[in-house]
PDBQT receptor file of N, H, CA, C and O in Angstrom, charges set to zero:
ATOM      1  N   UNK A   1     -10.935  62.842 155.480  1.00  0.00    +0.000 N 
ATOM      2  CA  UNK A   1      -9.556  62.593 155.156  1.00  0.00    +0.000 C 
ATOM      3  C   UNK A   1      -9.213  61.221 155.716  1.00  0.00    +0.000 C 
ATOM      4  O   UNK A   1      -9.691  60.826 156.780  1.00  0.00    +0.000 OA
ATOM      5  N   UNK A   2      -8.220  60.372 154.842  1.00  0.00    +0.000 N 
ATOM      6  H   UNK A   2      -7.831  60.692 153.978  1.00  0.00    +0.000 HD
ATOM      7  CA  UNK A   2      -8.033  59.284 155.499  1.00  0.00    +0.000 C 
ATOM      8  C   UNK A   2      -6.409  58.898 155.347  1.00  0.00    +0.000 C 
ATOM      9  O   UNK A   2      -5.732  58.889 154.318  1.00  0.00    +0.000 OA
ATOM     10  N   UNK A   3      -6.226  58.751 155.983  1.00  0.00    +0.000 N 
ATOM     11  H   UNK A   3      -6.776  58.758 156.819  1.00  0.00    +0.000 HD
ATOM     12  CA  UNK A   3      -4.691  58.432 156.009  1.00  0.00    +0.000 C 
ATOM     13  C   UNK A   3      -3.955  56.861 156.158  1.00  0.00    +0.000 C 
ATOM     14  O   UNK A   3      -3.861  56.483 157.326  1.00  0.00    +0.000 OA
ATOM     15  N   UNK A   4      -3.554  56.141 155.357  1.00  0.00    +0.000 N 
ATOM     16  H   UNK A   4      -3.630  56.448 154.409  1.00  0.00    +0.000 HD
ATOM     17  CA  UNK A   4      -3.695  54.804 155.238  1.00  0.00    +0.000 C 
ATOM     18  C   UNK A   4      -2.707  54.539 156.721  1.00  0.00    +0.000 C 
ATOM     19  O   UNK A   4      -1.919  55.276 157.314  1.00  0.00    +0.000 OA
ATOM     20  N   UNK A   5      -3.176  53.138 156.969  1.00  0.00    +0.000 N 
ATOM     21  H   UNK A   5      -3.816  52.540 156.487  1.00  0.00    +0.000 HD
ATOM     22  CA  UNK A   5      -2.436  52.677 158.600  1.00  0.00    +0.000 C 
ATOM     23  C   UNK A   5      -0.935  52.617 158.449  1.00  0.00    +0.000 C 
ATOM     24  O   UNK A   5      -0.116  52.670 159.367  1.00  0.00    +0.000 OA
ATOM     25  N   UNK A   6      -0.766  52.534 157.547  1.00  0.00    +0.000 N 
ATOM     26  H   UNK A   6      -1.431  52.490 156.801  1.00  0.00    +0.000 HD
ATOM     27  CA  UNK A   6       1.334  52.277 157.481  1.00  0.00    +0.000 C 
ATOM     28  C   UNK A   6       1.428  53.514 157.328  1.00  0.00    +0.000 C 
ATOM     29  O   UNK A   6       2.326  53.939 158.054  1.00  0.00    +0.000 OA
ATOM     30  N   UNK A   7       0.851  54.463 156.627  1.00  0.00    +0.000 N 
ATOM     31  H   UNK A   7       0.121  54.118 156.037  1.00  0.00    +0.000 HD
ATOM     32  CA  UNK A   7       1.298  56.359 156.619  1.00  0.00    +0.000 C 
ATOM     33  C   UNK A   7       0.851  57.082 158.163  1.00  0.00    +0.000 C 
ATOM     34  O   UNK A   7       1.497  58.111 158.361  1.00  0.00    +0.000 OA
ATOM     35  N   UNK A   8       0.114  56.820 159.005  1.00  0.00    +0.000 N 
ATOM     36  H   UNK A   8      -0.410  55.984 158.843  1.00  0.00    +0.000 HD
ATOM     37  CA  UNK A   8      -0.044  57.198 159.850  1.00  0.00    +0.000 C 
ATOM     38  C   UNK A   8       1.011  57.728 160.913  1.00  0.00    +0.000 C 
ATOM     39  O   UNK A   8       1.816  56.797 160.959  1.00  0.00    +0.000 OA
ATOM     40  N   UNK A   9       1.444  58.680 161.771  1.00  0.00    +0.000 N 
ATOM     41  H   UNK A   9       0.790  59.436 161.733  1.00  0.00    +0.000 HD
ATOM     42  CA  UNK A   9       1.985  59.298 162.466  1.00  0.00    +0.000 C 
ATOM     43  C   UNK A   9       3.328  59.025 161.871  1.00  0.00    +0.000 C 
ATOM     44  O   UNK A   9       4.116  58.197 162.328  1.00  0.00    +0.000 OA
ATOM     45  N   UNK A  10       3.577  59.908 160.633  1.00  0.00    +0.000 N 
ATOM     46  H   UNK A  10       2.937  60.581 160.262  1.00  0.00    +0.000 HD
ATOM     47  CA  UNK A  10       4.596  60.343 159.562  1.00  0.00    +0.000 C 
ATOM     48  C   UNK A  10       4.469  61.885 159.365  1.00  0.00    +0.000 C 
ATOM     49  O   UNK A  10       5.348  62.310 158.616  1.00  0.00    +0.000 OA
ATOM     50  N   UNK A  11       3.537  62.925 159.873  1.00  0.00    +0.000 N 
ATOM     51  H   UNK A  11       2.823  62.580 160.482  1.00  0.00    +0.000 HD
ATOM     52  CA  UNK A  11       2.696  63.814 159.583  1.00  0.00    +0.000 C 
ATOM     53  C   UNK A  11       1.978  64.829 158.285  1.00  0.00    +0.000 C 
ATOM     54  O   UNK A  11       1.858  65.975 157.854  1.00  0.00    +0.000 OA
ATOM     55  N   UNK A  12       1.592  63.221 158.060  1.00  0.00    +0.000 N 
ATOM     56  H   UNK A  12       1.690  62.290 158.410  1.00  0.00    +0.000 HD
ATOM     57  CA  UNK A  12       0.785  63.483 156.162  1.00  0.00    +0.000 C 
ATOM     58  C   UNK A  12      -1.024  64.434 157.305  1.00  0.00    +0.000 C 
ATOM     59  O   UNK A  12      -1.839  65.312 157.025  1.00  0.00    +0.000 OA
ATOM     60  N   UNK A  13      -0.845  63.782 158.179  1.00  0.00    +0.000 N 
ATOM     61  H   UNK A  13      -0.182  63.068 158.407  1.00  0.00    +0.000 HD
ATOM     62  CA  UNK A  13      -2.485  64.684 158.589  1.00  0.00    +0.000 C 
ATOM     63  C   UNK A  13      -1.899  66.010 158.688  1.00  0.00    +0.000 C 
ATOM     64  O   UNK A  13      -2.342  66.783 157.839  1.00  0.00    +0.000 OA
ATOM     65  N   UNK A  14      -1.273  66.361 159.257  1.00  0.00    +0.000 N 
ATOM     66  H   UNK A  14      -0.913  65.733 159.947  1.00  0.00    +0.000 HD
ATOM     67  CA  UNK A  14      -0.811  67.763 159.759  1.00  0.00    +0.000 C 
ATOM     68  C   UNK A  14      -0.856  68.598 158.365  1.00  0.00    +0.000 C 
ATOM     69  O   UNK A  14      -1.804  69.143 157.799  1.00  0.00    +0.000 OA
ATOM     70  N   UNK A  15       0.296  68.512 158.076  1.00  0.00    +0.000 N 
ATOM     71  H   UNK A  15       1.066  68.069 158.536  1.00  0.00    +0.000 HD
ATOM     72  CA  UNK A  15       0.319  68.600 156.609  1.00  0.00    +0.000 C 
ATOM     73  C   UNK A  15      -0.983  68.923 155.720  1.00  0.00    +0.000 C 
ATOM     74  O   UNK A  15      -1.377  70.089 155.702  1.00  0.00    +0.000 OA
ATOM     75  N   UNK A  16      -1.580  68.064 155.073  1.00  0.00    +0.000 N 
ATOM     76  H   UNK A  16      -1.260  67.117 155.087  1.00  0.00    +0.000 HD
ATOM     77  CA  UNK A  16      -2.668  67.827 154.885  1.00  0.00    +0.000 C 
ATOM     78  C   UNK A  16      -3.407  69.572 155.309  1.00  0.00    +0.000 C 
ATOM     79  O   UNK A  16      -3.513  70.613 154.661  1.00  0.00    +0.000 OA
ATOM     80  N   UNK A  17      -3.812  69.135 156.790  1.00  0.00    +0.000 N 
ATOM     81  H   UNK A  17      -3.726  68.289 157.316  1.00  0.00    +0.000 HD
ATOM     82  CA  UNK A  17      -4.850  70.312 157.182  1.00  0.00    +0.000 C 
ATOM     83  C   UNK A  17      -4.242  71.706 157.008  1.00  0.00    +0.000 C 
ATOM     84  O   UNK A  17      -4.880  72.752 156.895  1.00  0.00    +0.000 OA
ATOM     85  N   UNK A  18      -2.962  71.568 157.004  1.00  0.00    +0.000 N 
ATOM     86  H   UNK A  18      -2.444  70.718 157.096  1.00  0.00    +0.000 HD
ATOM     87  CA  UNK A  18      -2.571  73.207 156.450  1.00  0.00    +0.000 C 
ATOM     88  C   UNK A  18      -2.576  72.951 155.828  1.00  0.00    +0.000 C 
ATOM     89  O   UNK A  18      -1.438  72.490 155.924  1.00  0.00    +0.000 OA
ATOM     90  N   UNK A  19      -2.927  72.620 154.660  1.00  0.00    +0.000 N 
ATOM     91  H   UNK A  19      -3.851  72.994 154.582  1.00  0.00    +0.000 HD
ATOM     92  CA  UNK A  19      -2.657  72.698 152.878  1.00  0.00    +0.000 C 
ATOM     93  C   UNK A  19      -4.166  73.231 152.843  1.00  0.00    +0.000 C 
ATOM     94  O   UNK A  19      -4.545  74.124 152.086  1.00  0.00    +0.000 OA
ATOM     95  N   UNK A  20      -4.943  72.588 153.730  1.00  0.00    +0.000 N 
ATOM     96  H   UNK A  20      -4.636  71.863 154.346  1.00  0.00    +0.000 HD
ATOM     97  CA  UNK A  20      -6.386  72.665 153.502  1.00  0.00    +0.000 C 
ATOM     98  C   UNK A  20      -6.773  74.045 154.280  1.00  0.00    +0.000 C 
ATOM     99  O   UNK A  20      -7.880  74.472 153.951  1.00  0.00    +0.000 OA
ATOM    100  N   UNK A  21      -6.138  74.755 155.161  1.00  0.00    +0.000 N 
ATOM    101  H   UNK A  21      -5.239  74.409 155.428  1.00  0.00    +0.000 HD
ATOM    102  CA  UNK A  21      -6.409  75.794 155.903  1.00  0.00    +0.000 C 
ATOM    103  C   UNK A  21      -5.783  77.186 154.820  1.00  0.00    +0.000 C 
ATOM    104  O   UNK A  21      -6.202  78.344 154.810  1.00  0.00    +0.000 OA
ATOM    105  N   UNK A  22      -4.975  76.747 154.207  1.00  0.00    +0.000 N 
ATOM    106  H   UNK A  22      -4.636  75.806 154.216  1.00  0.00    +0.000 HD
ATOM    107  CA  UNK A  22      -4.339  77.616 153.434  1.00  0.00    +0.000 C 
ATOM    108  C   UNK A  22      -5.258  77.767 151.990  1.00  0.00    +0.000 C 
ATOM    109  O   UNK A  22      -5.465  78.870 151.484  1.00  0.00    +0.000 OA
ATOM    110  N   UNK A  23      -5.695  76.687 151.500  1.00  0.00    +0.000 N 
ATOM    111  H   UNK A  23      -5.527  75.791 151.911  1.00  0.00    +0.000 HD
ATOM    112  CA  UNK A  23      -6.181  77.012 150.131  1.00  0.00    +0.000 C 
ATOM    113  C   UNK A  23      -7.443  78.020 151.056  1.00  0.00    +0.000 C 
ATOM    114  O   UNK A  23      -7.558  79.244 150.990  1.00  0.00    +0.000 OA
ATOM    115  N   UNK A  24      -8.140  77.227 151.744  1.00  0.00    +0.000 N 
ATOM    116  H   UNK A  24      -8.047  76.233 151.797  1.00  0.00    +0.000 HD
ATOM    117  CA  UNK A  24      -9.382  77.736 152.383  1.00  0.00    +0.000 C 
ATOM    118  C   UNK A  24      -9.539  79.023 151.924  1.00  0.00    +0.000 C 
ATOM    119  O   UNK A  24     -10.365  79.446 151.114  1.00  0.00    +0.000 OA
ATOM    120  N   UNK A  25      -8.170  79.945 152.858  1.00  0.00    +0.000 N 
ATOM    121  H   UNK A  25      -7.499  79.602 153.516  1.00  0.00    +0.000 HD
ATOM    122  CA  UNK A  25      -7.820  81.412 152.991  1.00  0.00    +0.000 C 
ATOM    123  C   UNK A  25      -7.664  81.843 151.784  1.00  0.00    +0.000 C 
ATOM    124  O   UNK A  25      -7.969  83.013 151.549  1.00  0.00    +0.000 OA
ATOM    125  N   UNK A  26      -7.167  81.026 150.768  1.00  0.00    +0.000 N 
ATOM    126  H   UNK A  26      -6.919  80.076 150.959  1.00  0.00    +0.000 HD
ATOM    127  CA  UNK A  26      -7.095  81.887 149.059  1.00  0.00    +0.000 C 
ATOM    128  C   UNK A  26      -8.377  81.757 148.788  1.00  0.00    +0.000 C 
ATOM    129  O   UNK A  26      -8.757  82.627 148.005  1.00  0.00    +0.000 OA
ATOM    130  N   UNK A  27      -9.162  81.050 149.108  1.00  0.00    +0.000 N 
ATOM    131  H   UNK A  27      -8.853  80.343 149.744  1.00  0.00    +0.000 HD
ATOM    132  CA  UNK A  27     -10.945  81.397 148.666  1.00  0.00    +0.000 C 
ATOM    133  C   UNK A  27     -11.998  82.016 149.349  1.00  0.00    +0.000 C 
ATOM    134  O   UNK A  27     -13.223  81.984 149.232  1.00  0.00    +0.000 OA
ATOM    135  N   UNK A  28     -11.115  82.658 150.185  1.00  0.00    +0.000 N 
ATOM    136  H   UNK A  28     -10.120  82.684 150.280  1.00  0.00    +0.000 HD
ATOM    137  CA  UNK A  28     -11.486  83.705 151.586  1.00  0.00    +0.000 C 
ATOM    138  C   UNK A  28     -12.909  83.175 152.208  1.00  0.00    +0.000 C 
ATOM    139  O   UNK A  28     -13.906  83.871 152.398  1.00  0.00    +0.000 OA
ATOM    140  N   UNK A  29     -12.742  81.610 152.510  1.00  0.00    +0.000 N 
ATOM    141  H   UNK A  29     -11.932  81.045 152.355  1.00  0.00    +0.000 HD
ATOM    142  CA  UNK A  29     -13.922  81.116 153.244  1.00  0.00    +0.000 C 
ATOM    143  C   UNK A  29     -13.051  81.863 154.768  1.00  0.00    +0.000 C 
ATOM    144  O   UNK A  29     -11.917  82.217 155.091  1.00  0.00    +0.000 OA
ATOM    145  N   UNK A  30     -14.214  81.808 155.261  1.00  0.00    +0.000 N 
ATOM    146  H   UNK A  30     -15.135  81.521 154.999  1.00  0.00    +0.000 HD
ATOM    147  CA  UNK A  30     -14.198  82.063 156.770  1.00  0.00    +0.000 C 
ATOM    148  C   UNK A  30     -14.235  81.329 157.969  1.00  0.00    +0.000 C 
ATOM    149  O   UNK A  30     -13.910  81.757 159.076  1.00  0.00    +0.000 OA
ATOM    150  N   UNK A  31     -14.841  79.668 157.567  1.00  0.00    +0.000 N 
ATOM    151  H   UNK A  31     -15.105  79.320 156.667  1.00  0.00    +0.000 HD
ATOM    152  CA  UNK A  31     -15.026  78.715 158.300  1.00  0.00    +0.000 C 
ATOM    153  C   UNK A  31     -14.806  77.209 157.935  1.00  0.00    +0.000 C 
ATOM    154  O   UNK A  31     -15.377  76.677 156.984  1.00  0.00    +0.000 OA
ATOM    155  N   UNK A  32     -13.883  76.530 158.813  1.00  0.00    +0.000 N 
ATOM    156  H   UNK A  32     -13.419  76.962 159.586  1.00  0.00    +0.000 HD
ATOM    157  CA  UNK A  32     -13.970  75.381 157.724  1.00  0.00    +0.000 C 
ATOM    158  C   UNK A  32     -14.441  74.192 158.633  1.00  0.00    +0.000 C 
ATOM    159  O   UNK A  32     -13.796  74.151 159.681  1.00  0.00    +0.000 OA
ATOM    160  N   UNK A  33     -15.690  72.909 158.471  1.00  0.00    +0.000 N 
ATOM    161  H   UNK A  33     -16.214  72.942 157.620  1.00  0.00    +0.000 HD
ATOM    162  CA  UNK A  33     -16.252  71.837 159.315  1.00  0.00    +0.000 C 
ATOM    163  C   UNK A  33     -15.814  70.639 158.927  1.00  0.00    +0.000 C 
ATOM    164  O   UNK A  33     -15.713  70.175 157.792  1.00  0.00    +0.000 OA
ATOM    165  N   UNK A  34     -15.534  70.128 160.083  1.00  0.00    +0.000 N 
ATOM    166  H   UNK A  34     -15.616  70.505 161.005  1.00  0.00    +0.000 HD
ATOM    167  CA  UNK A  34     -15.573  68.552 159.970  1.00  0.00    +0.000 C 
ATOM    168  C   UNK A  34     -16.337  68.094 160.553  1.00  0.00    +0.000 C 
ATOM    169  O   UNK A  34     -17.102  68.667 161.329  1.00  0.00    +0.000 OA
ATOM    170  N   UNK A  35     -16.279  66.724 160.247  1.00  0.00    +0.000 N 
ATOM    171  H   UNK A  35     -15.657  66.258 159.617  1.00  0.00    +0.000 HD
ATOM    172  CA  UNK A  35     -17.363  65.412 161.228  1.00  0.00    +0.000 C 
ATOM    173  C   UNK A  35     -15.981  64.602 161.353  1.00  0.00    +0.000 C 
ATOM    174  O   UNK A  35     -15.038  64.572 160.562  1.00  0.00    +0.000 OA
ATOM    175  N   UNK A  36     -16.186  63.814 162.856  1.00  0.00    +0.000 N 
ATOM    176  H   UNK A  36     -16.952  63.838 163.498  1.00  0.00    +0.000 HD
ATOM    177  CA  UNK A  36     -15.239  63.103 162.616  1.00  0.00    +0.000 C 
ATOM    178  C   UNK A  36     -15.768  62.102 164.404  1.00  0.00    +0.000 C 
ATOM    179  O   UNK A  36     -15.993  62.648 165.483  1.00  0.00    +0.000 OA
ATOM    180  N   UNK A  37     -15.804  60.907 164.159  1.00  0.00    +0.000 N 
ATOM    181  H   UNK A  37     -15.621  60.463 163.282  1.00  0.00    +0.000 HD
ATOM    182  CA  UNK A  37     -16.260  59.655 165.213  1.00  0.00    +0.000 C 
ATOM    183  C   UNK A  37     -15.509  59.978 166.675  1.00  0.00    +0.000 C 
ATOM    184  O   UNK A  37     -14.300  59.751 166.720  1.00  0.00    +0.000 OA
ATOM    185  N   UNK A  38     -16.139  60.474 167.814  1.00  0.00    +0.000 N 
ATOM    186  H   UNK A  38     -17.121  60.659 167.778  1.00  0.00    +0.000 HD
ATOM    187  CA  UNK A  38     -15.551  60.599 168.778  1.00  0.00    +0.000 C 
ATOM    188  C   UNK A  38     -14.812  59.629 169.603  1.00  0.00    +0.000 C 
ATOM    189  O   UNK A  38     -14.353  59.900 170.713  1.00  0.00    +0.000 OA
ATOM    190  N   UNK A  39     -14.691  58.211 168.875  1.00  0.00    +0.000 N 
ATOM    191  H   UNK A  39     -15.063  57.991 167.973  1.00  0.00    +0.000 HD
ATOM    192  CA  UNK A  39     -13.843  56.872 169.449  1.00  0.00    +0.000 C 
ATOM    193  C   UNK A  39     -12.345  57.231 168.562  1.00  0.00    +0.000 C 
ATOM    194  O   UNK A  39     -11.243  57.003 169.059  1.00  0.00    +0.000 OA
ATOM    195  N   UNK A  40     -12.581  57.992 166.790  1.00  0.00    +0.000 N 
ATOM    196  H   UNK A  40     -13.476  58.177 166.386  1.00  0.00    +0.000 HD
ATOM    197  CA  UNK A  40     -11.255  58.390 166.424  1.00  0.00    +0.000 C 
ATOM    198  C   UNK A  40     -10.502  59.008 167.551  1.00  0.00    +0.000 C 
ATOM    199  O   UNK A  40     -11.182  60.033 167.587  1.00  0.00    +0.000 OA
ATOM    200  N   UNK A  41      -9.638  59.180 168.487  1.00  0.00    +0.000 N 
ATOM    201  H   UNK A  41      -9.086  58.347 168.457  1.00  0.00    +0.000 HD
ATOM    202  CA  UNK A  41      -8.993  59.767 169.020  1.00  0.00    +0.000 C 
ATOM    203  C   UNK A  41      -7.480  60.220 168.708  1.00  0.00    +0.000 C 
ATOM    204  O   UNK A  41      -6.787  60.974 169.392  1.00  0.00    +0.000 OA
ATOM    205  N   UNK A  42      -7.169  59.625 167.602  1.00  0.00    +0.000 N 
ATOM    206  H   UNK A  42      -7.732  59.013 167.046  1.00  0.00    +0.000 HD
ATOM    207  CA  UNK A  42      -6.044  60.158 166.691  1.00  0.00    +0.000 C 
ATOM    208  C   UNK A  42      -6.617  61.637 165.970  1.00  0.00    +0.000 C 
ATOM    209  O   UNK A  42      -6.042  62.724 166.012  1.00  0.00    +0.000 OA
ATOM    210  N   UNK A  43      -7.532  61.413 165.503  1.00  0.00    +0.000 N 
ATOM    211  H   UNK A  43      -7.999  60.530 165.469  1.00  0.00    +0.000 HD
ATOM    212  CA  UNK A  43      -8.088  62.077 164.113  1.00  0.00    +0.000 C 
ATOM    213  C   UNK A  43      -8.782  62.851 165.457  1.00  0.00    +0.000 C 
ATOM    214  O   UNK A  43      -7.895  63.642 165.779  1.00  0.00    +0.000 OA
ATOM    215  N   UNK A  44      -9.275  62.931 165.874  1.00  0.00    +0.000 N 
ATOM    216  H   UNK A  44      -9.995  62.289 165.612  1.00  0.00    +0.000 HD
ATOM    217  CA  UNK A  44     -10.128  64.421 167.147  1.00  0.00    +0.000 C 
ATOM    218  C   UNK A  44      -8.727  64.862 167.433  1.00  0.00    +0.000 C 
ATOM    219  O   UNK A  44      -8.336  65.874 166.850  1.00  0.00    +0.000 OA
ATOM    220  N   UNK A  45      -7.888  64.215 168.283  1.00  0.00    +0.000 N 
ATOM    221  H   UNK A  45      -8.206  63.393 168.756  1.00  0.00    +0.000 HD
ATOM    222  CA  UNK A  45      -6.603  65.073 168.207  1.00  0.00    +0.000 C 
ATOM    223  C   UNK A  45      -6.115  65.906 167.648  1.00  0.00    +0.000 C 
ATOM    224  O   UNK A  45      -5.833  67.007 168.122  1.00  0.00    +0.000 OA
ATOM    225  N   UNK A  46      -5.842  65.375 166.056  1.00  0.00    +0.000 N 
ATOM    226  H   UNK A  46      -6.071  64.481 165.672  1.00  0.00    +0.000 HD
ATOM    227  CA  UNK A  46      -4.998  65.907 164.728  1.00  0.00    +0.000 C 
ATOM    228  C   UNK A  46      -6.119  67.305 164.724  1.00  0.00    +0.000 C 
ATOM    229  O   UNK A  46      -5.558  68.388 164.891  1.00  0.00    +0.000 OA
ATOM    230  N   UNK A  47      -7.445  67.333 164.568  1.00  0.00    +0.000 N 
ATOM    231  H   UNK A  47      -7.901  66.453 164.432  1.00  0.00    +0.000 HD
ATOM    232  CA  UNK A  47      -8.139  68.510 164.648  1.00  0.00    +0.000 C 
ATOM    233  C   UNK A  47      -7.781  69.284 165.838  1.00  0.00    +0.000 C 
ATOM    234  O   UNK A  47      -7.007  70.218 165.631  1.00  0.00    +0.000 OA
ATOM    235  N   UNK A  48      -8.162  69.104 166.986  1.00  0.00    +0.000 N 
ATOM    236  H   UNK A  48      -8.791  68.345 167.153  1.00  0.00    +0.000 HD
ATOM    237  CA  UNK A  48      -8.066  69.876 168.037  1.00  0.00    +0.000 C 
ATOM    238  C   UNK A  48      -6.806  70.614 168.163  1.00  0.00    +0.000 C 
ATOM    239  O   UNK A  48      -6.679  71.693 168.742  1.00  0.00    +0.000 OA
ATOM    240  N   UNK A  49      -5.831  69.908 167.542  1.00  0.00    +0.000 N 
ATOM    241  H   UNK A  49      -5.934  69.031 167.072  1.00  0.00    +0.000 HD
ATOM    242  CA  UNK A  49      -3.873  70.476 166.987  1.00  0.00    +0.000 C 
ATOM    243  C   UNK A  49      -3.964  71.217 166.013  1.00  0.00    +0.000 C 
ATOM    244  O   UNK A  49      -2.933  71.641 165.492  1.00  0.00    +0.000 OA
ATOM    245  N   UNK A  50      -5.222  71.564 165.517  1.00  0.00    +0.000 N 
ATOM    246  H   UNK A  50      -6.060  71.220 165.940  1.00  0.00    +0.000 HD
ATOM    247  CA  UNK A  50      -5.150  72.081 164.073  1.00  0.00    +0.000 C 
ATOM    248  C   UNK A  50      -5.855  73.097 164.686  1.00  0.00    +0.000 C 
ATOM    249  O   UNK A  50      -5.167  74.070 164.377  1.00  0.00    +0.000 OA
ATOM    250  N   UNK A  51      -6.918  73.586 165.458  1.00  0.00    +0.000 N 
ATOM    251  H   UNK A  51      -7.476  72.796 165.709  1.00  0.00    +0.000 HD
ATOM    252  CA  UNK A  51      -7.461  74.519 165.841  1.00  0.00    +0.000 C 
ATOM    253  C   UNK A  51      -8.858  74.419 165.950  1.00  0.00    +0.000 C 
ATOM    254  O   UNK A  51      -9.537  75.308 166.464  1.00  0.00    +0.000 OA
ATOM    255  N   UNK A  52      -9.455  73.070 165.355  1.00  0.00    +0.000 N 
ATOM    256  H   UNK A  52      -8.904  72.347 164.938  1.00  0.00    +0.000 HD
ATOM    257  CA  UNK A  52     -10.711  73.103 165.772  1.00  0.00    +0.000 C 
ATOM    258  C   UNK A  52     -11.193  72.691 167.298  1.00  0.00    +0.000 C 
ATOM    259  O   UNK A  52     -10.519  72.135 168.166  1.00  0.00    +0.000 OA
ATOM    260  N   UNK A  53     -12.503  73.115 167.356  1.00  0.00    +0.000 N 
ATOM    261  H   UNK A  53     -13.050  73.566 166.651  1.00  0.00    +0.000 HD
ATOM    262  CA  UNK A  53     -13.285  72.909 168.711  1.00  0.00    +0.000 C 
ATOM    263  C   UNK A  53     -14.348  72.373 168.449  1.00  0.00    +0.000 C 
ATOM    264  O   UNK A  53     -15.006  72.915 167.561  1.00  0.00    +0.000 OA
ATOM    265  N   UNK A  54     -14.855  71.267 169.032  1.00  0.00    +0.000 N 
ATOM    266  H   UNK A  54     -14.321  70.827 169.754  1.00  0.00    +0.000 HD
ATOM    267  CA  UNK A  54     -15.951  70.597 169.612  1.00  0.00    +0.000 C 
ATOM    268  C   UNK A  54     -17.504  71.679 169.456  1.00  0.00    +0.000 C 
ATOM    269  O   UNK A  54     -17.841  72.667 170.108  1.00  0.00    +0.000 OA
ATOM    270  N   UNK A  55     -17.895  71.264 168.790  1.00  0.00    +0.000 N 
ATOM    271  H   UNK A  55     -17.620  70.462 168.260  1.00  0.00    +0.000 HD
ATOM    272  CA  UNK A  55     -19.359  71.565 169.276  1.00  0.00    +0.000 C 
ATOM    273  C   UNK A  55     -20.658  70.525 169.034  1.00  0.00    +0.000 C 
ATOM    274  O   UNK A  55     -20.692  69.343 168.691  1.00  0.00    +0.000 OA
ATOM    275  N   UNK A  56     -21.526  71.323 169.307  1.00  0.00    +0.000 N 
ATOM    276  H   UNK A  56     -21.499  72.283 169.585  1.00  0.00    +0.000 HD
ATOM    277  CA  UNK A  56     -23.145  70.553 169.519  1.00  0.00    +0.000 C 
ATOM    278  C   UNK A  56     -24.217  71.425 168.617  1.00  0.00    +0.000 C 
ATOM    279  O   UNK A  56     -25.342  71.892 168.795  1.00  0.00    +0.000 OA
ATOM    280  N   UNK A  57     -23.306  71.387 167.617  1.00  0.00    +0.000 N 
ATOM    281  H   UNK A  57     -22.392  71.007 167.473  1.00  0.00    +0.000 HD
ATOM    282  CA  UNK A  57     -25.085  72.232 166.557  1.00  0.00    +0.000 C 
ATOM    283  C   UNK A  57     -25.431  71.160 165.501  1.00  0.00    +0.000 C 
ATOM    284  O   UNK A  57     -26.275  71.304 164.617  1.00  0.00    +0.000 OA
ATOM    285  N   UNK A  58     -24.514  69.845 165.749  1.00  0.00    +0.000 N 
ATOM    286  H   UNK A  58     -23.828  69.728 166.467  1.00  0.00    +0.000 HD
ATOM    287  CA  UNK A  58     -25.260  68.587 164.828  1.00  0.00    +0.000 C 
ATOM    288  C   UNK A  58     -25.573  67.557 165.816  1.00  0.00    +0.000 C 
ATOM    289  O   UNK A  58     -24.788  67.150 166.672  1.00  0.00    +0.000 OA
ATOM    290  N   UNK A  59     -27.301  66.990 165.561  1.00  0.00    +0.000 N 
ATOM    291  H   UNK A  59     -27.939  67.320 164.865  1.00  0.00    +0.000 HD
ATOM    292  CA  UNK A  59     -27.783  66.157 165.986  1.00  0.00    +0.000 C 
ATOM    293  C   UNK A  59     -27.960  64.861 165.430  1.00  0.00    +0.000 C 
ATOM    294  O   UNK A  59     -28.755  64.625 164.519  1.00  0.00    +0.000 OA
ATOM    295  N   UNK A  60     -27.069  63.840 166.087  1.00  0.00    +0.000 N 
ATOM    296  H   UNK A  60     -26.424  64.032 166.827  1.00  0.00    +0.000 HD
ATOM    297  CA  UNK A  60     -27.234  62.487 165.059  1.00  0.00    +0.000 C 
ATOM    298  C   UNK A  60     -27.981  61.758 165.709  1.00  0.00    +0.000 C 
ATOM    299  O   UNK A  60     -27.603  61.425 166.832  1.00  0.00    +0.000 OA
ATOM    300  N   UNK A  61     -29.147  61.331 165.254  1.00  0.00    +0.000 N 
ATOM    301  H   UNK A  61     -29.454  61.602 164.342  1.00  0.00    +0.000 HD
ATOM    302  CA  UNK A  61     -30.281  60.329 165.610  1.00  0.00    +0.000 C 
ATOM    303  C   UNK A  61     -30.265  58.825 164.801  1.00  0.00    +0.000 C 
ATOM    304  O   UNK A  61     -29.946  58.575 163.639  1.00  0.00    +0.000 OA
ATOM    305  N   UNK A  62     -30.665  58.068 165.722  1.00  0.00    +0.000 N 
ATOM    306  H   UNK A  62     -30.925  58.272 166.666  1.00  0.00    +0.000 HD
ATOM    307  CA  UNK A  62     -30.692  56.731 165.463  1.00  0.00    +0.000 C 
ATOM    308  C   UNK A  62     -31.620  56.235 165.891  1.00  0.00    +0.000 C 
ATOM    309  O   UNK A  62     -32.021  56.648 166.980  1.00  0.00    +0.000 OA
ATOM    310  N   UNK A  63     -32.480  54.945 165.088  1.00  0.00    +0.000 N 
ATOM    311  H   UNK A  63     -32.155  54.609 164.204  1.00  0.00    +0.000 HD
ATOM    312  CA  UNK A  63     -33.508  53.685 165.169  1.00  0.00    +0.000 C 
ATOM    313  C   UNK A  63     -32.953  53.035 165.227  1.00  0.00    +0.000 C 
ATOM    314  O   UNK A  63     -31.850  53.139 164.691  1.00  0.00    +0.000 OA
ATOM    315  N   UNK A  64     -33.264  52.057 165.821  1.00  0.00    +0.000 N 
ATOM    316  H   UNK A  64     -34.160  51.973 166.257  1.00  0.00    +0.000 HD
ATOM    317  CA  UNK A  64     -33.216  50.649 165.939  1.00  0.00    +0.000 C 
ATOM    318  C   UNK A  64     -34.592  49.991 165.626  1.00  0.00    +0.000 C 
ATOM    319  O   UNK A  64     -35.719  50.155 166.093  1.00  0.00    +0.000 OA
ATOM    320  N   UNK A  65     -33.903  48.916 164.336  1.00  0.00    +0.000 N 
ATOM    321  H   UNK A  65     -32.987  48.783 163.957  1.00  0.00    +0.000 HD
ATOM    322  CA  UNK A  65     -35.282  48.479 163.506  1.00  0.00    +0.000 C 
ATOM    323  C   UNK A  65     -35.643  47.152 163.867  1.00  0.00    +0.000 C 
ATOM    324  O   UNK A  65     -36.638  46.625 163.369  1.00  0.00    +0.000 OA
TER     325      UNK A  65
C-alpha cells in the first residue's frame, strides 16, 4: 500500500486496512501478511495499530557482488 506524501497522516492508511480487514472476513480468509521495511516507521506503526505483530518466519538474504 502506498499512500502519496501530501495524503499522508489524513487517515487514508487506517481506513484503507479496515476496508482490507473487512473484505478479508467476507472471503473468510483467516490470515492476512504484509512485508513492510523496518526503517518505514510510519507504515510498521499503521500495522502494529491495525493489529499486526512482528515476526521471523521470512528470511531475507543478501550478496554483495
Amino acid at each position: 500500500m502506498v499512500i502519496d506524501h501530501l495524503h499522508q497522516g489524513k487517515g487514508f492508511g487506517k481506513q484503507t486496512m479496515s476496508l482490507i480487514k473487512k473484505e478479508a472476513k467476507k472471503l473468510s480468509m483467516k490470515k492476512l501478511r504484509l512485508e513492510v521495511f523496518v526503517d518505514n516507521k510510519r507504515a510498521v506503526n499503521l500495522y502494529i495499530q491495525s493489529g499486526f505483530k512482528a515476526t521471523t518466519k521470512v528470511l531475507i538474504m543478501e550478496k554483495k557482488i
